[in-house]
C-alpha positions as CSV (number, residue, x, y, z in Angstrom):
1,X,14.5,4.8,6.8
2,X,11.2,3.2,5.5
3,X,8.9,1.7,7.7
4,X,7.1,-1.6,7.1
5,X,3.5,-1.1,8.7
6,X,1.5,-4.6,8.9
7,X,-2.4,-4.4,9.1
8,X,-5.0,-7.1,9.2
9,X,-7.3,-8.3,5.8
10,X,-6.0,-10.4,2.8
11,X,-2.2,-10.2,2.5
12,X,0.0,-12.0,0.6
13,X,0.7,-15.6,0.8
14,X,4.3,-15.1,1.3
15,X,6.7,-11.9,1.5
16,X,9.9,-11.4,0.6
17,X,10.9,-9.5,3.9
18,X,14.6,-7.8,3.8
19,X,15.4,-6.1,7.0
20,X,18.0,-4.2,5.9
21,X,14.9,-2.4,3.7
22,X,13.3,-1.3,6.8
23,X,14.0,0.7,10.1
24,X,11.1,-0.2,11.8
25,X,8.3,-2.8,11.3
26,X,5.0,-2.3,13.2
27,X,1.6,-4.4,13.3
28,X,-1.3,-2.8,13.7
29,X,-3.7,-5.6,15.9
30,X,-4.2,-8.6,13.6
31,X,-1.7,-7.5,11.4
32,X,0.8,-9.3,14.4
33,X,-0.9,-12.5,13.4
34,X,-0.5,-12.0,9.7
35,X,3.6,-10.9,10.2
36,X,4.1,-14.1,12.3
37,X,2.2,-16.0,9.6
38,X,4.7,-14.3,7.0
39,X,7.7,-14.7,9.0
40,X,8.4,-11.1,9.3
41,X,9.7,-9.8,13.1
42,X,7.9,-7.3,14.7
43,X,9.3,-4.3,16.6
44,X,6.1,-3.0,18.2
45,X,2.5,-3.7,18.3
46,X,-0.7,-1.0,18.4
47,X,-4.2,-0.9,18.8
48,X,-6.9,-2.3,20.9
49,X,-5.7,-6.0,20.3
50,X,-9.3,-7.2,19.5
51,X,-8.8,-8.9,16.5
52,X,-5.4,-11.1,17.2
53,X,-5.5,-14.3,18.3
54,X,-2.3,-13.8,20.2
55,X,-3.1,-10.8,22.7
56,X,-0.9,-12.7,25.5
57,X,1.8,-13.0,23.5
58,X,1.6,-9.1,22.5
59,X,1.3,-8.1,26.4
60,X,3.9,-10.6,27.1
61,X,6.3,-8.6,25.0
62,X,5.4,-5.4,27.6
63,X,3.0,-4.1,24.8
64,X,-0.6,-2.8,26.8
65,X,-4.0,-2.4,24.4
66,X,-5.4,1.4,23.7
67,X,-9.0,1.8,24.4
68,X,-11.5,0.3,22.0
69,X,-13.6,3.4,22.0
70,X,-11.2,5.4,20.6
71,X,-11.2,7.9,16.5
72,X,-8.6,6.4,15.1
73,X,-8.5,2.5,13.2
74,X,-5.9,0.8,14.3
75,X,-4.1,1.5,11.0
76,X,-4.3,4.7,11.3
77,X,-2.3,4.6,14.7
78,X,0.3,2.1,12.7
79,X,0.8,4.9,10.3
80,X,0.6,7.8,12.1
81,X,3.3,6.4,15.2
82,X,6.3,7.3,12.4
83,X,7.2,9.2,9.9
84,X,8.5,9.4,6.1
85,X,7.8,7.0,4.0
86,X,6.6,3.5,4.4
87,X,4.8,-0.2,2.7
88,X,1.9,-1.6,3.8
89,X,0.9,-5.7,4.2
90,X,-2.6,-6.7,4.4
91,X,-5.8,-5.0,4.0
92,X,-8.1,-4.1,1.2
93,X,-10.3,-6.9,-0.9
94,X,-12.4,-7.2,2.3
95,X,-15.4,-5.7,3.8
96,X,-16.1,-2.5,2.2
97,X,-15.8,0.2,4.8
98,X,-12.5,-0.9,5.9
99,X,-11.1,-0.5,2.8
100,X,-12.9,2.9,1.9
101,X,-11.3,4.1,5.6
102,X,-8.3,2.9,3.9
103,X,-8.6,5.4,1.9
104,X,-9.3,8.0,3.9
105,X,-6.3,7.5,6.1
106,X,-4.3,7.3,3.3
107,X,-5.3,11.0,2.4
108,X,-4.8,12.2,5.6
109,X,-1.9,10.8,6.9
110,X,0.5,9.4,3.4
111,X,0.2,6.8,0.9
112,X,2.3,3.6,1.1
113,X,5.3,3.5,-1.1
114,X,4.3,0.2,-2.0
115,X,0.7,-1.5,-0.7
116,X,1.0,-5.7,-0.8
117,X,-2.3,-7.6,-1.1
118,X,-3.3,-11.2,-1.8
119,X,-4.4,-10.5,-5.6
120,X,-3.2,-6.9,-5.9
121,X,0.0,-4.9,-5.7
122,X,-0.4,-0.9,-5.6
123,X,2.4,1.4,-6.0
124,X,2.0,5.4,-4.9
125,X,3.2,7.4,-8.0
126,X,4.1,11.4,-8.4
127,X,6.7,13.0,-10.1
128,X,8.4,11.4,-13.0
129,X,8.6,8.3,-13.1
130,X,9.2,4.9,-15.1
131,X,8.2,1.8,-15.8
132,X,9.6,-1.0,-16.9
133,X,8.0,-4.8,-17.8
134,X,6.7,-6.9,-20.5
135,X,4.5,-5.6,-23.5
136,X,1.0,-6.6,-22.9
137,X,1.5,-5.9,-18.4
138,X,-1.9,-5.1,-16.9
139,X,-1.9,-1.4,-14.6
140,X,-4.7,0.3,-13.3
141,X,-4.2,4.4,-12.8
142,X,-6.5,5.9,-10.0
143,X,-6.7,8.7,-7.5
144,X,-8.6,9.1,-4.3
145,X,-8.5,12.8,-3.8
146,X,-9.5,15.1,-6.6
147,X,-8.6,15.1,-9.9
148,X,-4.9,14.1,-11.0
149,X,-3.6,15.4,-14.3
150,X,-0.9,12.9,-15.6
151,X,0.9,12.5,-19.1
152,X,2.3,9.0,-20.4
153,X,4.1,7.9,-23.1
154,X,4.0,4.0,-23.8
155,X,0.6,2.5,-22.4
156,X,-2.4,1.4,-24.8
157,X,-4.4,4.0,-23.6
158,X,-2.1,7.3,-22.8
159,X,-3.4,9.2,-19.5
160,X,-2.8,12.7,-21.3
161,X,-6.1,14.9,-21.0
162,X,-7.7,12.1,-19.4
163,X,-8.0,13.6,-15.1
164,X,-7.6,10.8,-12.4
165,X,-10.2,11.2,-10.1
166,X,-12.6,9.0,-7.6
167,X,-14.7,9.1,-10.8
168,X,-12.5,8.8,-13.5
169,X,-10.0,5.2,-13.3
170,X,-7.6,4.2,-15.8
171,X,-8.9,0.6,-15.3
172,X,-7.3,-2.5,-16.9
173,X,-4.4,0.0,-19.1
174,X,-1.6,-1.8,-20.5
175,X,2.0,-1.3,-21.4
176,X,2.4,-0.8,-25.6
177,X,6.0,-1.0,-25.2
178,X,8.5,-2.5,-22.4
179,X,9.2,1.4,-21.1
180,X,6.1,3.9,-19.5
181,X,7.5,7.2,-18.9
182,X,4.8,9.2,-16.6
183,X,4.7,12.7,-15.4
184,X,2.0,12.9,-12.9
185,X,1.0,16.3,-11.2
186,X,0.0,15.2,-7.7
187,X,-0.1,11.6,-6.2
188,X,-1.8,8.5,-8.4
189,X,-2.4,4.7,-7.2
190,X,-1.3,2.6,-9.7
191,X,-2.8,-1.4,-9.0
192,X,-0.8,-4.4,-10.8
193,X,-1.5,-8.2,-10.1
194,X,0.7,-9.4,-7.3
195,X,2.0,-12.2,-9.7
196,X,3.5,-9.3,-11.7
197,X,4.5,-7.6,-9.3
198,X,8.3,-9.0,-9.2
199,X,8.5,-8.6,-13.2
200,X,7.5,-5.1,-12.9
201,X,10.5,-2.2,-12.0
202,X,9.4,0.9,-11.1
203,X,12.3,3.7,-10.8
204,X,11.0,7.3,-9.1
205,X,12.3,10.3,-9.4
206,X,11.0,13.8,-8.4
């Protein structure tokens, strides 16, 4: 089952947490403090448990601090403790380098299904997949890694022809008609507003 991974940075201002969504949901050091600010339980806690302002509550629940010196963020050890396929809370529209490591553990270990921020929503897209929401909604198309070939049929500006790539966004798009269909070869971000998030339905299929 999916995983719901917690991290530290802007989040949300309130999630709509469903356990039965969920097998597991880890916090990755602050990201404790921002779950208990959201309300969502917490079945394990890693990383060096510098950032969170409740470290005795953390050891109090029998969970001990890795080494501060140590490769991996503390996100990256939230990620990489599971498997499959899993959403992300917090993070991003912060410093800089934490969100261009983002990044980078995102390529090496998996993108998030679904990545919740305070002002953005971003949803991992391959395969077919559609899109449905009012005429006029905002997306952004981008990709990370190298170049992501993708065909559309019902934004503003289509993607056919046009490669995703860390140079080359599909910024500020929008939906000509209430339906996107997308066939994307490879794995492409796709950044909404988080107020449009919950009008927005986005149905996957490989």
């Amino acid at each position: 089952m999916k995983r719901l991974i917690v991290i530290g940075g802007s989040a949300p201002s309130s999630f709509s947490f469903d356990r039965s969504s969920y097998g597991s949901v880890i916090a990755a050091d602050s990201g404790y403090d921002t779950a208990r600010r959201l309300s969502i339980p917490v079945d394990s806690v890693v990383g060096d448990l510098d950032s969170t302002a409740y470290r005795e509550e953390i050891e109090a629940m029998g969970i001990k601090a890795c080494s501060h010196d140590k490769d991996e963020s503390d996100t990256e050890l939230a990620i990489s403790s599971g498997s499959g396929e899993y959403d992300l809370v917090g993070g991003g529209e912060g410093r800089i380098d934490h969100t261009l490591s983002l990044f980078s553990t995102f390529i090496r270990c998996g993108y998030p299904s679904l990545w919740f921020m305070r002002v953005d929503t971003v949803a991992s897209l391959s395969g077919h997949v559609e899109i449905s929401a009012d005429v006029g909604t905002e997306l952004s198309f981008m990709s990370v890694e190298g170049a992501v070939h993708a065909r559309s049929d019902g934004l503003v500006w289509e993607l056919d022809g046009f490669p995703l790539s860390s140079s080359s966004v599909s910024l500020s798009n929008r939906m000509r008609s209430s339906r996107v269909i997308l066939d994307i070869d490879g794995t492409v971000m796709m950044r909404m507003r988080a107020e449009d998030q919950g009008r927005i339905t986005i149905a996957r299929s490989l």
